[in-house]
C-alpha positions as CSV (number, residue, x, y, z in Angstrom):
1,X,11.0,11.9,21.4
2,X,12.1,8.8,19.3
3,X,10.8,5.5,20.4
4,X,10.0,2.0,19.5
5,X,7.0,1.9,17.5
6,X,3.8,0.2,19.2
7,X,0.6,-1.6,17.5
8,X,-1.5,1.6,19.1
9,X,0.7,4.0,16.9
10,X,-1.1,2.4,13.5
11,X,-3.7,4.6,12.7
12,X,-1.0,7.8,13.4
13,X,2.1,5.8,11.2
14,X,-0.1,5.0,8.5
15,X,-1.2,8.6,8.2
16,X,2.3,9.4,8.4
17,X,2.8,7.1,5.5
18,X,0.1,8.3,3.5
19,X,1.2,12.1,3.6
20,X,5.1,11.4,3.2
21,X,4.7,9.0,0.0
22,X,2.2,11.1,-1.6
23,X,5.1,14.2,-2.5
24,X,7.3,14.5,-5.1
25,X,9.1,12.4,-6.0
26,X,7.1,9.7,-5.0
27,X,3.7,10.6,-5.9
28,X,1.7,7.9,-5.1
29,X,-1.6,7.9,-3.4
30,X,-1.9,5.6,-0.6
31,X,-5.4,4.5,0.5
32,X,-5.7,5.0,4.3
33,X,-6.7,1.5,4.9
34,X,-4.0,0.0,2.4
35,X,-1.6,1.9,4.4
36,X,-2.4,0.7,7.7
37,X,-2.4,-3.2,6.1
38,X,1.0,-2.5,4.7
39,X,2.5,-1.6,8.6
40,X,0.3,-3.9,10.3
41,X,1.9,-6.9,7.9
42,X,5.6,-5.3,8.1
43,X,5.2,-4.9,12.3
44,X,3.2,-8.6,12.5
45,X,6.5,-10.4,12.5
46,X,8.3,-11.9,16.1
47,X,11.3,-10.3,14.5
48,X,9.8,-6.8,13.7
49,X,11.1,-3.5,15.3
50,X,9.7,-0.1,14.5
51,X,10.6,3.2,15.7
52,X,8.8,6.8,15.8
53,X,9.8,10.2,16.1
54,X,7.2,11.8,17.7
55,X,6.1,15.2,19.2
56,X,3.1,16.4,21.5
57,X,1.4,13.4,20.7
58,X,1.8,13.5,16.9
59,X,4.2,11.5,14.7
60,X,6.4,13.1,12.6
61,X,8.2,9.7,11.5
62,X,7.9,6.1,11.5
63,X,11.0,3.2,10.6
64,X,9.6,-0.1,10.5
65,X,12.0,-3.3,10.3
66,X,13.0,-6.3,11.1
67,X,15.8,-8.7,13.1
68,X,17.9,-11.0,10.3
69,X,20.5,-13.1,10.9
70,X,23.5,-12.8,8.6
71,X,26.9,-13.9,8.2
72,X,28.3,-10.8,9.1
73,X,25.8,-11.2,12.3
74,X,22.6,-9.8,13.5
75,X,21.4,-7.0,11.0
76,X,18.6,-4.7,11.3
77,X,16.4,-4.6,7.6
78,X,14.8,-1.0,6.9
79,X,11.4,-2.2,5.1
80,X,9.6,0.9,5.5
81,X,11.2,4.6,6.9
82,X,9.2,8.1,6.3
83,X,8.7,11.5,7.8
84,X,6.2,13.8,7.0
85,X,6.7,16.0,4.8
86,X,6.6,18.9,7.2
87,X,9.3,18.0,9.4
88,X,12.1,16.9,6.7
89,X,15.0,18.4,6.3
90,X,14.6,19.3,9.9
91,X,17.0,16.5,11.6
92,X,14.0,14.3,12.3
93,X,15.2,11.5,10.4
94,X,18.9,11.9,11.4
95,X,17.4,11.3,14.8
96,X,15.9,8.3,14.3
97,X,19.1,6.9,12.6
98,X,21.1,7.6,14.9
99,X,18.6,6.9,17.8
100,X,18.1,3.4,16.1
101,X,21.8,2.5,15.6
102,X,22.6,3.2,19.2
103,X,19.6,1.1,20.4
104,X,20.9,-1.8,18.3
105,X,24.3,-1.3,18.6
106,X,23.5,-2.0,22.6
107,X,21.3,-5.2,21.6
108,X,24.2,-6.8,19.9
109,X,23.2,-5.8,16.1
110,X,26.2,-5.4,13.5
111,X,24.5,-3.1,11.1
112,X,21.2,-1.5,9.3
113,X,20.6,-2.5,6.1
114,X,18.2,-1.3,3.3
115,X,16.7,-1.0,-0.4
116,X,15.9,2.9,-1.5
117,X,15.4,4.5,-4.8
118,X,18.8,5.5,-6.5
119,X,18.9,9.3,-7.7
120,X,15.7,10.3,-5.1
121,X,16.6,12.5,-2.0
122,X,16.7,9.6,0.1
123,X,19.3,8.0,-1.3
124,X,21.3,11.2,-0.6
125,X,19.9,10.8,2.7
126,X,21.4,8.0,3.3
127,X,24.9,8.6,2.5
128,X,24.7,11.6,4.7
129,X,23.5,9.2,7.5
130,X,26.5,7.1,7.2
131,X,25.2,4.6,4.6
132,X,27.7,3.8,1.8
133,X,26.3,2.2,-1.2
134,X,27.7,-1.7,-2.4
135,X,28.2,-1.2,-5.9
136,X,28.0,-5.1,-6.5
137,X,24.4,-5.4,-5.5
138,X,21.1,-4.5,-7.6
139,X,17.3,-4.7,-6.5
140,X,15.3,-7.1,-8.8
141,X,12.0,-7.9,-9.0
142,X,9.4,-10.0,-11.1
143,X,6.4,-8.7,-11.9
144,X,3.3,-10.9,-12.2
């Protein structure tokens, strides 16, 4: 069952989190506590809309976003999307795509946007989703 993500689903999505980031070929390990400040601060927002994918009371996947208002219209920014590792490549996250883009679609939304890593499986992902990459864009950042 996909659904929109609620604040009583934090402990659950940050586990979720946690376990999905921590595989190849991310690798990085996630305090518990960090995790659930990094969804509480992306979900804390009046324009924040989540989604999970969940199953006998478990949550297999979490996609946390956020309204934006662009020229092209109302967009819907991916911050934050994973599914554990034991139910990828299973259709779960196809789900929630396409679970998500109907929902918005209905609410008026124009499109879902989002950052990813290029050359990792979810950029692959992606594409197979529907996304199509704009080759005039780059992600920067400054480090401190």
């Amino acid at each position: 069952m996909i659904r929109r993500y609620h604040s009583a689903d934090l402990e659950k999505a940050a586990l979720v989190l946690k376990q999905a980031f921590a595989e190849k070929p991310w690798n990085e390990n996630w305090d518990l506590e960090l995790a659930k400040m990094r969804i509480e601060e992306l979900m804390s927002g009046p324009m924040s809309i989540g989604y999970v994918c969940e199953e006998e009371n478990n949550i297999l996947g979490v996609m946390l976003g956020r309204k934006t208002t662009y020229i092209c219209g109302i967009e819907y920014f991916i911050d934050e999307f994973c599914i554990l590792p034991s139910a990828q490549r299973k259709g779960t996250g196809t789900s929630m795509i396409h679970y998500a883009r109907q929902e918005l679609a209905e609410l008026g939304f124009a499109d879902i946007v989002l950052n990813t890593e290029k050359g990792y499986p979810s950029e692959m992902f992606y594409k197979k989703t529907g996304f199509v990459q704009k080759e005039n864009l780059i992600f920067m950042y400054l480090n401190f």
